[in-house]
N, C-alpha and C positions, 0 to 999 in steps of 0.2 A: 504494500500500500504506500502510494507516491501522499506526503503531504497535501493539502487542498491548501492552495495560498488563494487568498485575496486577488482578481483580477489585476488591479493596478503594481499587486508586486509580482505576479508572476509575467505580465510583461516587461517589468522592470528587469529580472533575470535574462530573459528571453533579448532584452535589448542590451545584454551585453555581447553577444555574438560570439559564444563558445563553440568552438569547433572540437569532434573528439580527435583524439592522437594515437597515430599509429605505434604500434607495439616492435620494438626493435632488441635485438640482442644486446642484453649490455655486461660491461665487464665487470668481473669481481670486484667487490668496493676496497677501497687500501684499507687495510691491517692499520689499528692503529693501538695505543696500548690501552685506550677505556673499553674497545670491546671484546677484551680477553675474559675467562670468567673470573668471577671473581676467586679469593684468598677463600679457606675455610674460615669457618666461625673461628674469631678469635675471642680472649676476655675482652669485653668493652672499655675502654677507657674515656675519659671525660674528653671532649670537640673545646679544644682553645681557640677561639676564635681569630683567623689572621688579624694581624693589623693593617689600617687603612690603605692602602696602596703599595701591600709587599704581594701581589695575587701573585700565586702559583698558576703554569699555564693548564696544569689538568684539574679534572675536576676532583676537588677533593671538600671533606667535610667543614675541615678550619673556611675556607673562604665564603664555602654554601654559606655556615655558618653565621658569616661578620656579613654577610650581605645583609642576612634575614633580619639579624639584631639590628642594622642599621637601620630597613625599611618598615621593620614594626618599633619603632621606638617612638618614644610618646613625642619627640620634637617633630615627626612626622602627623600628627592629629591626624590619624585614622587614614590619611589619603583618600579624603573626598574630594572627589569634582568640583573645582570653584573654589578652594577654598586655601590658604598658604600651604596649607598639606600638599596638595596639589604639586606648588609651585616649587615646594622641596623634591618630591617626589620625581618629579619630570625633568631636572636640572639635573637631582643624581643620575638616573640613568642616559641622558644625554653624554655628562663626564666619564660615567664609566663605559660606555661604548668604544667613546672616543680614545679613552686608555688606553683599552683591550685594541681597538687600531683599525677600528670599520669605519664604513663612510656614511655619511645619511642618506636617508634610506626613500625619502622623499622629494626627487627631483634636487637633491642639493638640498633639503632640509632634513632635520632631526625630526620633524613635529610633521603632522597634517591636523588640522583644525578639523574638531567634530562641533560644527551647530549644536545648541542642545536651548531647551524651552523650560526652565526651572519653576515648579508648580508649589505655592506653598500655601498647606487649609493654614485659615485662620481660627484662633481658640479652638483648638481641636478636640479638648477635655470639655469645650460645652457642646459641640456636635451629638446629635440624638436623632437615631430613628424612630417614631410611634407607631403601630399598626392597629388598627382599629378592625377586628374579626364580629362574625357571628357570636364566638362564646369568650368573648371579651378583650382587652385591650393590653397594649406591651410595651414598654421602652428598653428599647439598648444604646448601651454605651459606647462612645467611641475607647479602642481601646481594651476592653475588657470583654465587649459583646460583642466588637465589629470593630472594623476601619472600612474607611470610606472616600471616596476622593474623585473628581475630573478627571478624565483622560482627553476632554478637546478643548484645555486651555480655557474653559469661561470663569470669568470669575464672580460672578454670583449662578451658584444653580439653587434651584426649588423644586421637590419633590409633592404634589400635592394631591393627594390621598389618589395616590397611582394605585389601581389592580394591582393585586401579587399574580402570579402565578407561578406554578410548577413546572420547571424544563426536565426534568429528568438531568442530562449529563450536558443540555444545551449542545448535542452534536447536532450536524447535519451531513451526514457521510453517504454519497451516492454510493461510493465505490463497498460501503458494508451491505446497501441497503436500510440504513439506519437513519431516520428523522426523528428529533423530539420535537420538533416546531411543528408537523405533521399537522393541519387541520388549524392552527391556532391564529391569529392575528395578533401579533404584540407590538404592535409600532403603540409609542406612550406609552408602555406598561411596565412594569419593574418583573425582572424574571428573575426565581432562584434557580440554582442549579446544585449539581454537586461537583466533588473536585476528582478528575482522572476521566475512565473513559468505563463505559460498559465491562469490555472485556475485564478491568479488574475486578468492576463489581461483581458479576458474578461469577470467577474464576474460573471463566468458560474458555478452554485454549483454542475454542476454535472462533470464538468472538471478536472482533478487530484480532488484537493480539495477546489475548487471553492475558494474564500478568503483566504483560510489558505493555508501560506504557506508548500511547502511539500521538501522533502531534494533533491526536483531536482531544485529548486529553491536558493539553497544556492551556494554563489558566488566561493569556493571552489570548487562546485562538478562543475562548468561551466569550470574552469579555468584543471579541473582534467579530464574531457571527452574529450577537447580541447586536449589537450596533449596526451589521448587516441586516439582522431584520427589522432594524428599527425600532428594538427596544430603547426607553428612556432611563433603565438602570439594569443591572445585572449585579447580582448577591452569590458569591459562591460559599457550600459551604465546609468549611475548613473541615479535614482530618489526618492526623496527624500520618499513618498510616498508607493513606491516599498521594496528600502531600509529598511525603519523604523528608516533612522536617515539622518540627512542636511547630505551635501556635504563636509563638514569642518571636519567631521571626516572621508572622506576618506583621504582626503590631510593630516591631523595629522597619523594617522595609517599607512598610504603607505611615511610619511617623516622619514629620517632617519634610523637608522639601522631597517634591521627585521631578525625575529629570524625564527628558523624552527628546527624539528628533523633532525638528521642524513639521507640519503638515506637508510642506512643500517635500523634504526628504522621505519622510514615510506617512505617503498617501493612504495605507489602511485606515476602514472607516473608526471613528471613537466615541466611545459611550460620552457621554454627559456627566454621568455617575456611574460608578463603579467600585466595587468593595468586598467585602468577607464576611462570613459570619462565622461565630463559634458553632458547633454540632450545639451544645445545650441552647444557646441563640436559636439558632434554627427550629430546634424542639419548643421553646415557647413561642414562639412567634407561629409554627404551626396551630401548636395549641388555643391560641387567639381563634384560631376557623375552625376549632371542634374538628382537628386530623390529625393523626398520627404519623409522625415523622418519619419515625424507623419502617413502617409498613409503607409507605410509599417511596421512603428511599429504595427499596425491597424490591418494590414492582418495576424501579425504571430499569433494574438490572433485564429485565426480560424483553425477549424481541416483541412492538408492537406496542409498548407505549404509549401510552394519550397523555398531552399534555392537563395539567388539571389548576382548575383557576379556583385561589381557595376563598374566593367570596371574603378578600379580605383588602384594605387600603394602607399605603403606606406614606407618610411624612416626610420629609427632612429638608433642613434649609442648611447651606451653609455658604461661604466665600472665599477667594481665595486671592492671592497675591501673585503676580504671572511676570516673569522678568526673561529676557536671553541674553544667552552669554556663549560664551564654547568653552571646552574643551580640549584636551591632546591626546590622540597618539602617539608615539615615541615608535621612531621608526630607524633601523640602524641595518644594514646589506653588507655582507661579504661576496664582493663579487666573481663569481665563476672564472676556471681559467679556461674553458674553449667553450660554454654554451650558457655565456653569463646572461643571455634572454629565458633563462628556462631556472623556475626560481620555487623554492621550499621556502614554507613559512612557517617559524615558530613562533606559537601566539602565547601571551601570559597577560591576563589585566590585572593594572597594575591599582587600580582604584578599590575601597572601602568605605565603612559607612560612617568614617569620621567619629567625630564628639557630639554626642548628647549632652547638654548642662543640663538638664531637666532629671538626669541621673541623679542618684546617692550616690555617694566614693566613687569608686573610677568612672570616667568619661567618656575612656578614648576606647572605641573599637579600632584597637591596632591592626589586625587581620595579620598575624605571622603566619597562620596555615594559610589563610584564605585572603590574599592571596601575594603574601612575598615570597612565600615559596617558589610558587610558580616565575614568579622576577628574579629573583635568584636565578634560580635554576636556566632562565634563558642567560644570561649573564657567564655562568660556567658554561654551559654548551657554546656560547656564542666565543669562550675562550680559546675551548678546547681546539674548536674547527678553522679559527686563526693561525695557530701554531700548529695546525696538519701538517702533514707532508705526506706525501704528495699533496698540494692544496686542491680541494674539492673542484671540481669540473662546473658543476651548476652554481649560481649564485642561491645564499641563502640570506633571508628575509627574518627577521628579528624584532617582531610586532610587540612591543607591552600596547596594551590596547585601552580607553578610558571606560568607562560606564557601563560596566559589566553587571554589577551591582542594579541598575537602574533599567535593564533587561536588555544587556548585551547590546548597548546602541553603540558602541565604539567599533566594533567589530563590523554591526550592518554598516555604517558608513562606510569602513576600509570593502565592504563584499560591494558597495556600490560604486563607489570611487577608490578602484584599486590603484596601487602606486603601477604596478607592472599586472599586466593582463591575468586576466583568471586565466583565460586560454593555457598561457603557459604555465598558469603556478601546476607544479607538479604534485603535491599535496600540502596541508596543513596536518602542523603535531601540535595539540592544544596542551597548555600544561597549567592544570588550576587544583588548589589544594592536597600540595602530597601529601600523603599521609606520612606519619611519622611513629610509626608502629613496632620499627625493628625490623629484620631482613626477614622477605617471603616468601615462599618457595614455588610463588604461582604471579602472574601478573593479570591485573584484572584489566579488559577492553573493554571499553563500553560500545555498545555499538558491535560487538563483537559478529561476526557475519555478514557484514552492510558492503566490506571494500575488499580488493589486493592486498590493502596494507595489512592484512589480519598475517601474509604468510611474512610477510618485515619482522613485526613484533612477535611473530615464533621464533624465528630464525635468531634473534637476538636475544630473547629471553634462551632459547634453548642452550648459549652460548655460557649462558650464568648458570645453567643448570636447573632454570625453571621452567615451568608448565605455562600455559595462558589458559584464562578463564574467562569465564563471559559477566554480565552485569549478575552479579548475585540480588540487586534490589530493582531488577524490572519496570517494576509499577511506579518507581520513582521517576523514571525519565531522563535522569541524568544526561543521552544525550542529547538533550535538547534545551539541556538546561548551561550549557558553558559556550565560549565563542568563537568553535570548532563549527556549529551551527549554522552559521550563519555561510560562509564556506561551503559547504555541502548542498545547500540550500540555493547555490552559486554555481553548484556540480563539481568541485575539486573534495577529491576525498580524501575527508580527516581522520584524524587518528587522537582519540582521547584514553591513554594506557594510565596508567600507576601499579604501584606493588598492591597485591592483591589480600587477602585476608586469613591464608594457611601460614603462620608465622611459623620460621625454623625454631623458635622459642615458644613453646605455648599453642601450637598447630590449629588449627580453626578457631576454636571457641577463644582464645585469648586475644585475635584478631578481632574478633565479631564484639567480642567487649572493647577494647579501645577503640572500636570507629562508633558505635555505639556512644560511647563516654565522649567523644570528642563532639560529637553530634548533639548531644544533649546537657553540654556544660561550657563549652567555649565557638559553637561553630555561629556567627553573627553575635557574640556576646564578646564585652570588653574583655574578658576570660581570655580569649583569643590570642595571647602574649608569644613570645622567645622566650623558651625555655631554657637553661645552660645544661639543665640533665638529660636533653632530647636524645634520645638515641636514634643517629642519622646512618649508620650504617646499609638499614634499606633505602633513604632515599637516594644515598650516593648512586648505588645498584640504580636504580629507578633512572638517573638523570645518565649514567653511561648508556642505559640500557635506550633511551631516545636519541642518545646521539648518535649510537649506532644506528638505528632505523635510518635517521637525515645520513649520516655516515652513505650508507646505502644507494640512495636514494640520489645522494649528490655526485655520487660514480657511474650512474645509471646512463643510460637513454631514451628508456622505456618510460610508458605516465601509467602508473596503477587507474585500472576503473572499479567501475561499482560493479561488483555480484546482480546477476540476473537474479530479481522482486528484493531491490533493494529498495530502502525509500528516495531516494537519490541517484542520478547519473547524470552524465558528462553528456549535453543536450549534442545530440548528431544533425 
C-alpha cells in the first residue's frame, strides 16, 4: 500500500522529475578500519570525554562523547527553532564541519533557510472545551483533558456548539476498501477519531497492515483528511499504546509555540482547530450523549463502519499570536572523487523542544538522546569519511536538518528544495535517537523490507557479528515518524537502523527495559540529559556500522530501489 498524499503534494513530488536509475556493477567498497568487527566484550570502563578541538579522525567514544555533552548542555536551551539555542547550535556545527574540512553544502553556503509560521495559543490554562449531550454536560481542560490549537494560522477561532461526531479511525483508504466518512456530511462539524489505523485495532494481519502501523494511521494525515472533508475540528483520541508514546508528550509538543511551513510551501488543506483528547476525556464527553466509549471504539475496528453522530455540541473559543521567521538547515558535502553528481545523504535534526519556564526545577529539554546523538554521530561519520582512503567516489551530503520536532518541516523543505537533485541522491541514512543501551547483538531497521538497502545493513551488521531485525513496535510507526520520510516520500530510499534490543549483556528482556525506561522517564522530558556513566560501546558499533552502509554505497554505481508492494518507489 503506496501512501494517499494530498493532490497538491503528490504533484509536488511528481514535479520534481525523478527519473529511475539503471542498475550497474559496482566494485567492492574500500576496507576501511571502522568496518572490521568489532573487539570482544571487554570490562567497560568510564568514556573521558575528548577535549575541545583534539578530535580523533575515527570514530570513537571520547569525541561521540564531548560532542553530545556539548550539544545537550544547558548553554544550548534545548535547541529550539528561533530561539539563541538555535543560534549556538547552528554556529557549532557550521565550525565543526568546517574543522573536520568539508565544504558547504548549499551552493557555497553552510545554511538553506526553512520559512517557518510560529503559532502561539494565548492563556492556554484558561482554554476549555464544553459539550452539551442528551445525558448531560462536560468541560475539559487544556492540558490535563486535551490540547488544542490552529493548524491555518487564524488567530481568533470559535467553536460554537459544533455537532460531534464519531469517525471511527477518520480513514478514507480506496486502496483497503475502507471509509469512515462513508454516508456522513461533516463540513462544520467537529469529528473525533481514534489514534492508529484499523489494522491495529483489531489485530487483524490481514487488515491494512495488521500491527504495523500504515500512513493512514498517522495523526497528520487524520487531522489532513479532516480538513479535506471539511471538517471544522478534528479531536483524536490519545493512547498511549496506539500512540507509541504517554500522554505527557502530547501536552509538551501541543504547549507553547508551534511551528509549521508556509501555506505557500505546504499547500495540504488545514483544520481551523485541531487537538487530542485523553481516552478518560473521550469517555466522558461520550458519556454527555448516553454512549459508550469503549463499545464503539470496539465496532470501528470492524469492516463497515457507520459513522455515528452522538447528538451532542461542542464549544471552544480561543486566540492566538501568529508571527514568521525561519529557520536553518546546516548543510556540509564531501565531494566525490569521479561521480561527485551522485550524492548520499546523512540526515540528523539537530532541533529540540527548548525551555519551558512555566516548569518546576529544570527547564531545559536538553534532548542528548533525542537528538545530539544523532549530531554527533553525523559529525564522527562525517570525520571518518574525510580521512578515507581511498577517498569515497560519490559525494556525500551531511544534512542536520531544523524542525523535526514540529513534524519534520526541515527535512520537507530540503525533499522540496533539494541542494543536489533527488534524481541523483542515491539514498538517505536517517540517524535520530540512539539508543544507549550497551552493545547488541541484532540491529533493529525500521522499515525493515521496504528497500535494497535492507541487504547494506546485513552485510554490515553481519561484519560485527550481528543479526538485523525488523520494527519490534509496528503499530508505533516509527517510520514515518523521523526525516528519512520525507525522502522516501520523494522516492530515494532510506535507511533508518540503530542497535537493536537482544543486549550481549542482559539478552532481550534487559533491552526491552531500558528503551522502555528511556521512553517513559527522559524521552521529550528535561530528564533527557549527558550522562558520564552512559555506556556507549553499542553506539560506537551502531555509528561504524552506518558508515559502513555510506562506506558502501559511496564505492558503488549502482542506486538501491524499493522492493516490489513497497510503500515507496523511484517514480519511472
Amino acid at each position: 500500500m503506496r501512501p494517499i498524499l494530498p493532490a497538491s503534494a503528490a504533484a509536488s513530488l511528481l514535479a520534481l522529475g525523478l527519473v529511475a536509475c539503471q542498475r550497474e556493477q559496482a566494485p567492492a567498497p574500500a576496507s576501511t578500519p571502522a568496518t572490521t568487527a568489532p573487539a570482544a566484550a571487554q570490562p567497560r570502563q568510564p568514556v573521558v570525554p575528548t577535549a575541545e578541538g583534539a578530535w580523533s579522525p575515527a570514530i570513537t567514544a571520547e569525541d561521540f562523547a564531548a560532542r553530545v555533552q556539548k550539544l545537550a548542555s544547558d548553554a544550548f536551551e534545548g535547541r529550539k527553532p528561533g530561539t539563541v539555542g538555535e543560534r549556538l547550535t547552528t554556529a557549532y556545527l557550521k565550525d565543526q564541519f568546517e574543522q573536520i574540512g568539508l565544504k558547504p553544502g548549499n551552493n557555497g553556503s553552510w545554511f538553506q533557510t526553512v520559512p517557518m509560521v510560529e503559532t502561539t495559543l494565548v492563556d492556554a490554562d484558561q482554554v476549555a472545551l464544553d459539550v452539551k449531550g442528551s445525558a448531560g454536560e462536560a468541560r475539559f481542560a487544556f492540558g490535563s483533558d486535551m490540547v488544542i490549537g490552529t493548524l491555518d494560522g487564524s488567530l481568533d477561532v470559535e467553536l460554537k456548539d459544533s455537532d460531534v461526531l464519531f469517525l471511527g479511525y477518520g480513514v478514507d483508504a480506496p486502496d483497503q476498501q475502507w471509509n469512515d466518512f462513508d454516508g456522513v456530511d461533516v463540513k462544520g462539524k467537529t469529528i473525533v477519531v481514534l489514534v492508529n489505523d484499523p489494522g491495529w485495532g483489531s489485530q487483524d494481519p490481514d487488515l491494512f497492515k495488521g500491527r504495523a502501523l500504515t500512513y493512514y494511521g498517522r495523526w497528520t494525515y487524520k487531522f489532513e483528511e479532516a480538513a479535506r472533508k471539511g471538517a471544522a475540528a478534528a479531536l483524536i483520541v490519545h493512547e498511549d499504546a496506539g500512540a507509541g508514546y504517554p500522554w505527557s508528550v502530547v501536552q509538551s509538543g501541543w504547549s507553547g509555540p508551534q511551528q509549521s511551513l508556509p501555506a505557500s510551501e505546504d499547500p495540504a488543506p488545514r483544520l481551523k482547530a485541531a487537538g487530542w483528547l485523553t481516552g478518560d476525556a473521550a469517555r466522558r464527553l461520550f458519556a454527555a450523549a448516553g454512549k459508550d466509549f469503549d463499545a464503539l471504539k470496539k465496532s470501528a475496528d470492524v469492516r463497515g463502519f457507520k459513522p455515528v453522530d452522538l447528538g451532542t455540541t461542542l464549544s471552544a473559543r480561543f486566540s492566538n499570536t501568529v508571527t514568521r521567521s525561519s529557520s536553518e538547515n546546516v548543510l556540509a558535502l564531501l565531494p566525490g572523487t569521479t561521480r561527485a553528481d551522485e550524492v548520499i545523504v546523512y540526515t540528523a535534526h539537530w532541533d529540540h523542544l527548548g525551555k519551558d519556564e512555566h516548569l518546576q526545577g529544570d527547564q531545559i529539554y536538553n534532548g542528548a538522546i533525542d537528538n545530539a546523538t544523532g549530531v554527533a554521530a553525523l559529525l564522527e561519520i562525517a570525520e571518518a569519511f574525510k580521512h578515507q582512503q581511498p577517498a569515497p567516489q560519490r559525494s556525500i551530503l551531511f544534512l542536520a536538518v531544523t524542525l523535526e520536532e514540529s513534524g519534520l518541516l526541515g527535512s520537507a523543505y530540503y525533499a522540496a528544495h533539494p541542494a543536489y537533485p533527488l534524481a541523483k541522491t542515491v539514498a538517505n541514512i536517517n540517524i535520530d535517537a540512539l539508543p544507549i543501551i550497551g552493545r547488541s547483538k541484532d540491529v533493529n531497521v525500521i522499515g525493515l523490507g521496504q528497500s535494497e538497502l535492507d541487504a547494506y545493513v546485513t552485510e554490515a551488521a553481519a561484519a560485527q557479528n550481528r543479526t538485523i531485525t525488523g520494527d519490534a513496535s509496528p503499530e508505533k510507526g516509527f517510520f514515518f515518524r523521523s526525516d528519512h520520510v520525507n525522502f522516501a516520500r520523494g522516492g530515494v530510499p532510506a535507511l533508518y537502523a540503530s542497535g537493536g534490543q537482544d543486549l550481549v549483556e542482559g539478552g532481550s528482556e534487559a533491552g526491552a527495559k531500558a528503551k522502555a525506561d528511556y521512553t517513559a522517564h527522559r524521552y521529550h522530558k528535561p530528564a533527557d540529559e549527558y550522562d558520564p556513566a552512559w555506556d556507549l560501546s553499542g553506539t560506537i558499533e551502531d555509528l561504524q556500522l552506518l558508515y559502513a552502509v555510506g562506506g558502501k554505497l559511496a564505492g558503488e554505481s549502482t542506486y538501491p530501489q524499493w522492493k516490489p508492494g513497497a510503500d515507496f518507489r523511484r517514480p519511472e
